[in-house]
C-alpha positions as CSV (number, residue, x, y, z in Angstrom):
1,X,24.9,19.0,-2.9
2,X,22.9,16.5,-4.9
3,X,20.2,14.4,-3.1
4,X,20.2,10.8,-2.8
5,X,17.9,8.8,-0.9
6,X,16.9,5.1,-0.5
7,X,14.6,2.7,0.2
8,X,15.6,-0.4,1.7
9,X,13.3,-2.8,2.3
10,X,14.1,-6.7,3.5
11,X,12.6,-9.2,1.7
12,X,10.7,-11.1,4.8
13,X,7.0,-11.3,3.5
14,X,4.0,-9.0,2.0
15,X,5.1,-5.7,1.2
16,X,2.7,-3.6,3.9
17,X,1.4,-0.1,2.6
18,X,4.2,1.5,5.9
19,X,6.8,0.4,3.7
20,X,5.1,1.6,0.4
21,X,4.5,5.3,1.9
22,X,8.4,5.3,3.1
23,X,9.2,4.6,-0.6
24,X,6.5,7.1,-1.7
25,X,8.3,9.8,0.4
26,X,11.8,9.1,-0.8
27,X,10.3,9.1,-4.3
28,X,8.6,12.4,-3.8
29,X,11.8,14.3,-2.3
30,X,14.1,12.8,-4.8
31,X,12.2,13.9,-7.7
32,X,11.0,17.2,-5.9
33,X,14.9,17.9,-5.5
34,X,15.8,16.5,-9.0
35,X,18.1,13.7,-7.0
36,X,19.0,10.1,-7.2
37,X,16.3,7.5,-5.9
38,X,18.3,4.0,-4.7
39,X,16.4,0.9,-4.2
40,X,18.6,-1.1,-1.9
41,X,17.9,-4.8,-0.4
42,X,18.7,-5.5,2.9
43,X,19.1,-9.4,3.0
44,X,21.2,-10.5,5.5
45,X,19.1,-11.5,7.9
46,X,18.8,-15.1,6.5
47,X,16.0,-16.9,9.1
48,X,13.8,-14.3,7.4
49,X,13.9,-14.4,4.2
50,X,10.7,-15.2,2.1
51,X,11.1,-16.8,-1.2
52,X,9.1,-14.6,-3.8
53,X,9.2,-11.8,-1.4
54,X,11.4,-9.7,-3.6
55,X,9.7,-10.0,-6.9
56,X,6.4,-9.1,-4.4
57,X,8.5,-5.8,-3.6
58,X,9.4,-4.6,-7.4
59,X,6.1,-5.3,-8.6
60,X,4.5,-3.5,-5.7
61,X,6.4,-0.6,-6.3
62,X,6.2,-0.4,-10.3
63,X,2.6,-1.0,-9.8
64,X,2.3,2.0,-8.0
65,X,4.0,4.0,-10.3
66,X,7.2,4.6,-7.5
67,X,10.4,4.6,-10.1
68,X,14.0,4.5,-8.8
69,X,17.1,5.2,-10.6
70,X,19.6,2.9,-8.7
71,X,19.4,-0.5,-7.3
72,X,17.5,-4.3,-8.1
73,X,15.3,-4.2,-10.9
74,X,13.1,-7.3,-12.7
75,X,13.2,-7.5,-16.2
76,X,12.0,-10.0,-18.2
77,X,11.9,-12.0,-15.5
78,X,14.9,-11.7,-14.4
79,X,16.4,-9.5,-11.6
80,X,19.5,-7.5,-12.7
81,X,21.2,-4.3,-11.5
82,X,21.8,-0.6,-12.8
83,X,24.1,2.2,-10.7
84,X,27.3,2.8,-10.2
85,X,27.4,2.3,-6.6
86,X,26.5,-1.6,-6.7
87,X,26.1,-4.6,-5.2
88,X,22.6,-3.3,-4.0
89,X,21.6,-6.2,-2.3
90,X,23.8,-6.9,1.2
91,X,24.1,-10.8,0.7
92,X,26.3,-9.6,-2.1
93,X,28.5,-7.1,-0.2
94,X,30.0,-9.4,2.6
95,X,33.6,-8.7,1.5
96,X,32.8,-4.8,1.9
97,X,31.8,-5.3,5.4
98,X,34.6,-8.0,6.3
99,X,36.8,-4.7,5.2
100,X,35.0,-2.2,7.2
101,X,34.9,-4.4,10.3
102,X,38.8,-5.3,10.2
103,X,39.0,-1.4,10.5
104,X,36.6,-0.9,13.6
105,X,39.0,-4.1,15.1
106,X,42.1,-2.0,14.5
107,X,41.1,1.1,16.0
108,X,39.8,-0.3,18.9
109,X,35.9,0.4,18.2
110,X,35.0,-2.9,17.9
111,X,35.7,-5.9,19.8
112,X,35.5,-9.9,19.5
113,X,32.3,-11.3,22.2
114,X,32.6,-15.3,22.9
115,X,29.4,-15.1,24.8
116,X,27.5,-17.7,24.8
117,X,23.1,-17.3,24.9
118,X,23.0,-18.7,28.2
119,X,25.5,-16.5,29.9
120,X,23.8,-13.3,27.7
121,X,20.5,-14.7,29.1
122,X,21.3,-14.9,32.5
123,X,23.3,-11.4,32.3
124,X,19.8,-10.2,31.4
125,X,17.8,-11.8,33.7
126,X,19.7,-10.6,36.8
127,X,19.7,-6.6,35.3
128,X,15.7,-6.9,34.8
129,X,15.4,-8.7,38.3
130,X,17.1,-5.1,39.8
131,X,15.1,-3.2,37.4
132,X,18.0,-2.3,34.9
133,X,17.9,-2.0,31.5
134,X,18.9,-4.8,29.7
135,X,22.5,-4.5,28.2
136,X,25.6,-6.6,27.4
137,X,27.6,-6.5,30.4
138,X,31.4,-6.1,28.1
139,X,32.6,-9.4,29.7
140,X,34.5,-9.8,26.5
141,X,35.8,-6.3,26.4
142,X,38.0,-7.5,28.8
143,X,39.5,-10.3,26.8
144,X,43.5,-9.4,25.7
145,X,44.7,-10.2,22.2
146,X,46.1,-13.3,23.1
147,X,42.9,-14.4,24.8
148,X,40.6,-13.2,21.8
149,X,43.5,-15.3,19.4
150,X,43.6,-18.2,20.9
151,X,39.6,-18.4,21.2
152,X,39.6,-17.2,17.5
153,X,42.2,-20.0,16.4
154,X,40.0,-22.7,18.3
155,X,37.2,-21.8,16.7
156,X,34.9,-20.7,19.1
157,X,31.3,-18.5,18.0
158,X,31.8,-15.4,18.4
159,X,29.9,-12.1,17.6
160,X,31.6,-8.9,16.7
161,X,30.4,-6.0,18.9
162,X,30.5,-2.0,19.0
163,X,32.2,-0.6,21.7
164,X,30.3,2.5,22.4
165,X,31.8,5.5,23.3
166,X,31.9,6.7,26.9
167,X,30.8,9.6,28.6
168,X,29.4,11.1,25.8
169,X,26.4,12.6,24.3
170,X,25.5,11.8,21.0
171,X,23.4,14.1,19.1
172,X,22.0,14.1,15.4
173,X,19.3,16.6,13.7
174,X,16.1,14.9,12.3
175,X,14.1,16.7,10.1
176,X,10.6,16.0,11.5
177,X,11.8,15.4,15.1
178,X,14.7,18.1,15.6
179,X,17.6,18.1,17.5
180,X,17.8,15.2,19.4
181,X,20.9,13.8,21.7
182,X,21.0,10.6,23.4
183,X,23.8,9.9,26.4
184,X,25.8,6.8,25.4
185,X,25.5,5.2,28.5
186,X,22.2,4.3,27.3
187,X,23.3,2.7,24.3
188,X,24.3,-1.1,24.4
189,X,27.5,-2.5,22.4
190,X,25.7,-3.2,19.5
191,X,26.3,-6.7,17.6
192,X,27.7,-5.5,14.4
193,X,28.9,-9.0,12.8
194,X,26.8,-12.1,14.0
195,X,27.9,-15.5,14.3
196,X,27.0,-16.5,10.7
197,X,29.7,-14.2,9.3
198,X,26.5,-11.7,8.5
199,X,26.7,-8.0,8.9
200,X,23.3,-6.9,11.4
201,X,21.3,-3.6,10.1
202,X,23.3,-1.4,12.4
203,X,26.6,-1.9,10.9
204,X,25.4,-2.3,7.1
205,X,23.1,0.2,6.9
206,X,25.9,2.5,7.8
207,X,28.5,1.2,5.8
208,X,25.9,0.9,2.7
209,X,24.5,4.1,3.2
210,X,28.1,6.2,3.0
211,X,29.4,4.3,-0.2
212,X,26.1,5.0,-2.1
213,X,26.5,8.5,-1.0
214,X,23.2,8.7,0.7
215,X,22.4,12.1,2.0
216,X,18.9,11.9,3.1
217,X,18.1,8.7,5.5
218,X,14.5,8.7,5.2
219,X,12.5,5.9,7.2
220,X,10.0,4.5,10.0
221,X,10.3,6.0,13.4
222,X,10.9,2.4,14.9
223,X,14.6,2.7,13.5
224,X,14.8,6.4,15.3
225,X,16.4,4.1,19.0
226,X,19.0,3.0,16.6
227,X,20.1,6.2,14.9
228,X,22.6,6.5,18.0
229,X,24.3,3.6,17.4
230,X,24.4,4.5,13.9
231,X,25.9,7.8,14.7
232,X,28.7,6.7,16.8
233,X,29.9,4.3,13.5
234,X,29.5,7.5,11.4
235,X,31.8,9.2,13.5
236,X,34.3,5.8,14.4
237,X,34.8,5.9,10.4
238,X,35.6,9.7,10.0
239,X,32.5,10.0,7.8
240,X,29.9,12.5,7.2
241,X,27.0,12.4,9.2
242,X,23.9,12.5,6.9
243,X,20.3,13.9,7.2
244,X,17.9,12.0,9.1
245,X,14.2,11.9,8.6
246,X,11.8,9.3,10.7
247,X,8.7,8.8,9.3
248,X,5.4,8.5,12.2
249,X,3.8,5.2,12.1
250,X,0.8,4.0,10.4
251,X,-1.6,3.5,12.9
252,X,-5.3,1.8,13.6
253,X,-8.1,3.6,14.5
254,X,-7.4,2.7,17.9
255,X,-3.7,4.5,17.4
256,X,-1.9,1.2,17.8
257,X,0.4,-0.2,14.8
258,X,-1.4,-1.0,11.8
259,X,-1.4,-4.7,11.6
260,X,-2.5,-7.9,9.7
261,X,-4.9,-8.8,12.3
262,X,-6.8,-5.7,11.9
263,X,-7.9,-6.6,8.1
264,X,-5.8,-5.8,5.0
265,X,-2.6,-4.0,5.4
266,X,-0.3,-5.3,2.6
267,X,-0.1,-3.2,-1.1
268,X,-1.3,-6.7,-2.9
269,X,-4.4,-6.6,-0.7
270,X,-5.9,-3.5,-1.6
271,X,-4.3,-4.2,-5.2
272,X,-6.8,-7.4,-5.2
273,X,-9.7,-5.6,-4.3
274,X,-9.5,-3.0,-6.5
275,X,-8.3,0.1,-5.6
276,X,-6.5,2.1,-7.7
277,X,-3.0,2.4,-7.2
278,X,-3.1,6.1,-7.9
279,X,-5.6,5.9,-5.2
280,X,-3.7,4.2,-2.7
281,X,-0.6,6.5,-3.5
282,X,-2.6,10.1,-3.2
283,X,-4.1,8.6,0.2
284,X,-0.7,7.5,1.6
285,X,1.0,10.4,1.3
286,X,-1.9,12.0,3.5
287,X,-1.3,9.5,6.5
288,X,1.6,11.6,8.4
289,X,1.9,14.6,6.2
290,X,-0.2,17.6,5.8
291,X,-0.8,19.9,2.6
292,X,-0.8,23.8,3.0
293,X,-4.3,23.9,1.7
294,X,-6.2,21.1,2.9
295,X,-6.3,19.8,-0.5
296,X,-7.2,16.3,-0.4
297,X,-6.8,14.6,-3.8
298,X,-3.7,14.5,-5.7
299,X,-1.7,13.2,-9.2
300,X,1.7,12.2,-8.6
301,X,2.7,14.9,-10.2
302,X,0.9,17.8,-7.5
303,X,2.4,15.3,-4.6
304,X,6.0,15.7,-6.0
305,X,5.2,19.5,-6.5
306,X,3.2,20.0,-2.9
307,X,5.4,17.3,-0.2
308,X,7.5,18.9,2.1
309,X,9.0,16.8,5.5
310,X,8.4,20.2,6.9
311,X,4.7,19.2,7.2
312,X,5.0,15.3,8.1
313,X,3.7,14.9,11.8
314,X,5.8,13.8,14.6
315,X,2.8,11.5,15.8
316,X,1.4,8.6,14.1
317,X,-0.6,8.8,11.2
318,X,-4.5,7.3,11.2
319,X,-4.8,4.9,8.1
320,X,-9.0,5.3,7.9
321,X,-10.3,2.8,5.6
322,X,-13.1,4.9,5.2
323,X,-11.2,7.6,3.8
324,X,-9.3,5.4,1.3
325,X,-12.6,4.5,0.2
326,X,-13.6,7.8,-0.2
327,X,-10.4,8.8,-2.4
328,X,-10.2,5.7,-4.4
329,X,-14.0,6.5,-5.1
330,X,-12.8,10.1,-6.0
331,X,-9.8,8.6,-8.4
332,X,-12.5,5.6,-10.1
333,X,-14.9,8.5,-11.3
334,X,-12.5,10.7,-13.3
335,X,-10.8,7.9,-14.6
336,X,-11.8,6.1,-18.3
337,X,-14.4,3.7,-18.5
338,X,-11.7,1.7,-20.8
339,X,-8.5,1.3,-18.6
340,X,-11.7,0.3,-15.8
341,X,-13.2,-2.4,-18.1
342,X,-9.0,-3.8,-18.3
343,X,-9.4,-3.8,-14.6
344,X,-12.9,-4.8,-13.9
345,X,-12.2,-7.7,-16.3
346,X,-11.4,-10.5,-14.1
347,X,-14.7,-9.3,-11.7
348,X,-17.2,-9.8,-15.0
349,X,-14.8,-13.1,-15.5
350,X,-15.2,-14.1,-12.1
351,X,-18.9,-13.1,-11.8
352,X,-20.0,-15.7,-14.2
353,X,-22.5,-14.7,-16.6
354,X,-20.1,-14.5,-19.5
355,X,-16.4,-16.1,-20.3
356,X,-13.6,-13.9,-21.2
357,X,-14.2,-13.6,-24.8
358,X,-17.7,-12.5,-24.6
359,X,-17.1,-10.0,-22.2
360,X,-13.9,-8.4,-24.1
361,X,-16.8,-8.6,-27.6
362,X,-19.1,-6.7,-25.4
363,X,-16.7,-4.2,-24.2
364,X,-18.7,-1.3,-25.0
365,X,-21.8,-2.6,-23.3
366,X,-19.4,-3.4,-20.1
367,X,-17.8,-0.1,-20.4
368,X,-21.8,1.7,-20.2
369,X,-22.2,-0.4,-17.2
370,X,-19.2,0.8,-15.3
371,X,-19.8,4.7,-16.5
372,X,-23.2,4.2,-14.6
373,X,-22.5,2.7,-11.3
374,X,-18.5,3.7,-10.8
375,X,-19.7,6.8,-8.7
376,X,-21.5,4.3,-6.1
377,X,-17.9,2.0,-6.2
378,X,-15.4,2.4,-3.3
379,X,-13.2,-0.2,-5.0
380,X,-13.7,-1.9,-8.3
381,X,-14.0,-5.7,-7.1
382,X,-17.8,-4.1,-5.6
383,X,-18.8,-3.7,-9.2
384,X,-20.4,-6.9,-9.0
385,X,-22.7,-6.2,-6.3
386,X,-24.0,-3.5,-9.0
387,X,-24.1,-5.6,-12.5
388,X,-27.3,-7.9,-11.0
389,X,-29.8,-6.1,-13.0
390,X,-28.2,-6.3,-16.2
391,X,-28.9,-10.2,-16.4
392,X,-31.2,-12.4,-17.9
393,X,-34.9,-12.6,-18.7
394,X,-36.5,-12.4,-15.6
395,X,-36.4,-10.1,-12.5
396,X,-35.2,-10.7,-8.6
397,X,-37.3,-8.5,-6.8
398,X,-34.6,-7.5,-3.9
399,X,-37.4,-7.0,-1.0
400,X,-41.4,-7.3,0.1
401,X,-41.3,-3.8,-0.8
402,X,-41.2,-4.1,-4.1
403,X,-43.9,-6.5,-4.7
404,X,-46.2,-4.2,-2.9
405,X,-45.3,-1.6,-5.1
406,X,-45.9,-4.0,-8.1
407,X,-49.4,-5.0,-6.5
408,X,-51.0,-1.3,-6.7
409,X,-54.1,-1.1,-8.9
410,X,-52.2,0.7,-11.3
411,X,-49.5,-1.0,-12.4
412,X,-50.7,-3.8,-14.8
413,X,-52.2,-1.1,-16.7
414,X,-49.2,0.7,-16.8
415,X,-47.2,-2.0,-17.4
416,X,-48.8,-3.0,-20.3
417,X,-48.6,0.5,-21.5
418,X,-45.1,-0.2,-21.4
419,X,-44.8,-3.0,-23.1
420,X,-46.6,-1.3,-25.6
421,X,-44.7,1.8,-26.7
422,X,-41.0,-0.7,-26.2
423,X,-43.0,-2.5,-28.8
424,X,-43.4,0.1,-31.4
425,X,-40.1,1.3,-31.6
426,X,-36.6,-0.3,-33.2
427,X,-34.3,0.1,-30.7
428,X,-34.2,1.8,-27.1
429,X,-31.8,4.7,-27.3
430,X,-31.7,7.5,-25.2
431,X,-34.2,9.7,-27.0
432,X,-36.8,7.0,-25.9
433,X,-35.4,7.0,-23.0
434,X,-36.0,11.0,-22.6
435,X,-39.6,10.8,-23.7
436,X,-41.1,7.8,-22.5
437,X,-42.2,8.9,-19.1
438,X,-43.9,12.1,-20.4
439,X,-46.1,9.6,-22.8
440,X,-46.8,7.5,-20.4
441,X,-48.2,10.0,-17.6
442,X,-50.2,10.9,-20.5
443,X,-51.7,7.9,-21.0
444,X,-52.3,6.4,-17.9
445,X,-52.2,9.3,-15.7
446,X,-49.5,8.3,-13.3
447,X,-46.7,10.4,-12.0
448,X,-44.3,11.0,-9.7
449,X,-43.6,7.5,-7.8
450,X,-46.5,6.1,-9.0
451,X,-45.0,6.2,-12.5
452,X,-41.2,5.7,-12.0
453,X,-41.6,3.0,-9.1
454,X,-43.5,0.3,-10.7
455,X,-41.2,0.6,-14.1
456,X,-37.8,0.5,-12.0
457,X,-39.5,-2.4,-10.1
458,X,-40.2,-4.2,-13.1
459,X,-37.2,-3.7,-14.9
460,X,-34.4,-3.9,-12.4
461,X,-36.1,-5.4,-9.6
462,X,-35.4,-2.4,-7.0
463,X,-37.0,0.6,-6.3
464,X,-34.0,2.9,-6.4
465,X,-30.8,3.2,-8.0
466,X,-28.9,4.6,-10.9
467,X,-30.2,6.9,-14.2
468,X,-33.4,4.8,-14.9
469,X,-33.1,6.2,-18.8
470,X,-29.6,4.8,-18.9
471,X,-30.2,1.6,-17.4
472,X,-33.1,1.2,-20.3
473,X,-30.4,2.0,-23.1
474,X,-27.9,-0.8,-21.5
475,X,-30.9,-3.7,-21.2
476,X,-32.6,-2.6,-24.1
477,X,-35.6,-3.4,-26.0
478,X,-36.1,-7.2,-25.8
479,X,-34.4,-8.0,-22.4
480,X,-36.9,-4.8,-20.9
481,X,-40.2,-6.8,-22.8
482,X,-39.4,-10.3,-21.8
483,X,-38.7,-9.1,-18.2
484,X,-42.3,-6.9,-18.4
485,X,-44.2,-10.1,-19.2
486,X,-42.3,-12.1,-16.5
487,X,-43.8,-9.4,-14.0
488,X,-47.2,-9.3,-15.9
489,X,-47.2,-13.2,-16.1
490,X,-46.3,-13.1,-12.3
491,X,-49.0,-10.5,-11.3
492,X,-51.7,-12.6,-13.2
493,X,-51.3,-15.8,-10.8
C-alpha cells in the first residue's frame, strides 16, 4: 500500500508552531515511507477566514524546509495547484459534497433539521439544568418527506444532520492511543451541511480524505472526540477506514495549551527573532516524540531516518523555551558565518551604526564579528546586544567595576605601554595578537588579571567576554589607539 498523508490547515490567522510540528510529522512519515505528502485547505468555515492567512501558511512551511507533493502551492506570486486528486482547497469542492450528501439523504443516514437557535438553545439549556450532556434532541428526525418538502420548498434554514447509528459501539485503532471504541449513544447527530450551503469539518474531512486516498490521518488530539463521528460516515459510505494517529498537545510549562498569551507561539514569531528554522524544526519534532537514544540534535535528514509514531507520547508535550534556545544555539554555531551575516543583516541594518551598503562592503568584518560571539547567541536578533564594542572612538564602561579596575596604580603605565607597541606595528593581526601580552608582562611586570583586565577595560569597556586577541584583530590598530587615549585622557582629569 502506498502512504499518503495530509496536512490540512484552515486559513484563520498566524500559523502556530502545533500546526507546524503536525506538518513536520506528516512530512517525516511520508518521506520515511517514500509516500505522497498532500497539503490540503480547509476553508469552509467562512466567519473565519483571515485574508493573507494562506500565503502566511506556504511561506511558513517552505521556510522551514517542510515540502509536499500535492496540494496549493505559491509561485510567483500566485497560488496554483499540482496533483491529480484536486480541488485541494474545500471552498472549491462544494459540488463534491452536494453529491456525497444527496447520498447520505437517500440512504437514510442523514436527515434535514429546521431548528431554529432558540429552540437548539433552549433544548440545551433544559439537558444541562438535569445534568445531561448537551445534544440535539432529533426533533426533526421525526419530520416525514412531505413535511421536510414542503419546509424545503418554502424556504426555510435548514442544517443537514448525521443520524448516528444506534446501539452501537464504534471502534477505530490509533496509532499512539490504541484501540479505542466509543458507544454511539454518546455521539450527537452531527451538523454535516450548515445553513450557508457549507460542508462542516466532519463531513469534508471524510469525504476529502477518501478521494485523495489518504491512508494515514495524522493530527492534534483535539480532533480525537470527533474521530467517531468520522467513523460512522466511513462506514455509511462503504469506505475504507483509514489509520489514525493523534498527535499530544503542545503544552506550557504549566501543562496547559500553549497559547498567545503566554509569549510567542506562532512560526513568524520565532522566525522574527531569529531562530533558525532548522532549529525550530529539530526542537519540534522533540515536543511529543522520543528518540531511541536520547539524541538531542537533528538534520532533517536523521529526523526522517530516526521518527517513529511508535515513540510519540500519549500526553502532552512541554514546549521549553529554554530548550529551543539551547538547540537553536547548538544549530547557530555549526552553521556559516556567511548564510548568518544574510540573516543577521537586517539586525546590523536595524542597529544603526551603518546603512545597508556599508554593512554588505564590510561583510567580512561582520562575518569575524558573528564567528566570535555566535556561541553566546540563543537567537540571532541578540547579536546586537554583543556588537556594542565594535563602535566608535571612545569606550562605555558598562559598570563601577570597571573604572575601579582602570584606577589601579598600574594601569596608566601599562596603558601607555600599550599604546606604544599598537604604535610600532602596521597592522594588528593575530600574531600581534598572540604575542603582545607576553611583551607586556615583560615590560611592566603585570600578569594575570592585573594585565588582561585593565586592556579589556580599555578596549571594550568590560571586564569579561569573548577571545580578547580576536576582538583586537576585528577593532584593530587605530580604533584600539584612539580608544587607549580616550581612557588615558579620561584617567588624567
Amino acid at each position: 500500500m502506498s502512504i499518503r498523508v495530509r496536512f490540512a490547515p484552515s486559513p484563520t490567522g498566524y500559523v502556530h508552531i502545533g500546526s507546524l510540528r503536525t506538518a513536520l510529522y506528516n512530512y517525516l512519515y511520508a518521506k520515511q515511507n517514500k509516500g505522497a505528502f498532500v497539503l490540503r485547505i480547509e476553508d469552509t468555515d467562512r466567519s473565519r477566514y483571515v485574508e493573507g492567512a494562506l500565503e502566511n501558511l506556504l511561506e511558513a512551511l517552505n521556510w522551514a524546509s517542510i515540502s509536499y507533493d500535492e496540494g496549493v502551492f505559491l509561485e510567483n506570486g500566485k497560488m496554483i495547484e499540482k496533483g491529480q486528486y484536486g480541488p485541494y482547497t474545500q471552498s472549491e469542492r462544494l459540488d463534491i459534497y452536494q453529491e456525497y450528501i444527496k447520498k447520505l439523504l437517500d440512504q437514510r443516514h442523514a436527515y434535514h433539521c429546521f431548528c431554529s437557535k432558540e429552540r437548539l438553545d433552549e433544548v440545551r439549556g433544559i439537558q444541562k439544568s438535569k445534568g445531561l450532556t448537551p445534544m440535539y434532541d432529533r426533533h426533526c428526525l421525526g419530520l416525514s418527506e412531505e413535511e421536510v418538502d414542503e419546509k424545503l420548498i418554502k424556504g426555510d434554514p435548514y442544517v443537514i444532520r448525521l443520524k448516528v447509528p444506534e446501539r452501537e459501539s464504534i471502534q477505530f485503532n490509533d496509532l499512539v492511543r490504541g484501540q479505542i471504541a466509543i458507544d454511539s449513544s454518546e455521539i450527537d447527530d452531527q451538523v454535516l451541511i450548515k445553513s450557508d450551503g457549507f460542508p462542516t469539518y466532519h463531513f469534508a474531512v471524510v469525504v476529502d480524505d477518501h478521494l485523495m486516498r489518504i491512508t494515514h490521518i495524522v493530527r492534534g488530539e483535539e480532533w480525537l472526540t470527533s474521530t467517531p463521528k468520522q467513523v460512522a460516515l466511513y462506514k455509511y459510505f462503504g469506505w475504507e477506514v483509514p489509520q489514525f494517529v493523534h498527535l499530544p498537545t503542545v503544552l506550557n510549562k504549566d501543562k496547559k495549551k500553549l497559547s498567545k498569551r503566554q509569549g510567542d507561539v506562532s512560526v513568524s514569531d520565532f522566525k522574527q527573532k531569529g531562530y533558525l528554522p532548522e532549529a525550530l524544526i529539530n526542537y519540534l519534532a522533540l515536543v511529543g516524540w522520543s528518540p531511541k537514544d536520547n539524541q538531542e540534535i537533528f538534520s532533517m535528514e536523521e529526523l526522517v531516518k530516526e521518527f517513529s509514531f511508535q515513540r510519540v507520547s500519549n500526553t502532552g508535550g512541554v514546549f521549553d523555551i529554554e530548550k529551543l534556545n539551547w538547540v537553536n544555539n547548538q544549530h547557530i554555531k555549526k552553521t556559516g558565518n556567511e548564510r548568518l551575516f544574510d540573516l543577521c543583516l537586517k539586525e546590523f541594518v536595524a542597529y544603526g551604526k551603518e546603512d545597508k551598503d556599508t554593512i554588505i562592503a564590510k561583510k567580512d568584518w561582520y562575518c569575524d564579528i558573528i564567528e566570535l560571539v555566535k556561541e553566546k547567541l540563543d537567537y540571532l536578533s541578540q547579536i546586537k546586544d554583543h556588537i556594542e564594542i565594535f563602535f566608535g572612538e571612545e569606550v562605555t564602561f558598562e559598570d563601577e567595576t570597571v573604572i575601579d579596575v582602570l584606577q589601579q596604580e598600574h594601569v596608566k603605565r601599562l596603558l601607555n605601554a600599550f599604546r606604544s607597541k599598537l604604535m610600532n606595528v602596521k597592522e594588528v593581526d593575530s600574531d600581534f595578537a598572540s604575542t603582545v601580552f607576553n611583551e607586556l608582562k615583560k615590560e611592566t611586570g603585570a600578569k594575570g588579571k592585573a594585565l588582561f583586565m585593565p586592556i579589556r577595560a580599555a578596549v571594550t569597556g568590560q571586564l569579561h567576554g569573548s577571545d580578547l586577541g580576536r576582538i583586537f584583530v576585528i577593532l584593530g590598530k587605530n580604533a584600539m589607539l584612539k580608544r587607549i587615549e580616550y581612557v588615558l585622557d579620561a584617567l588624567e582629569e
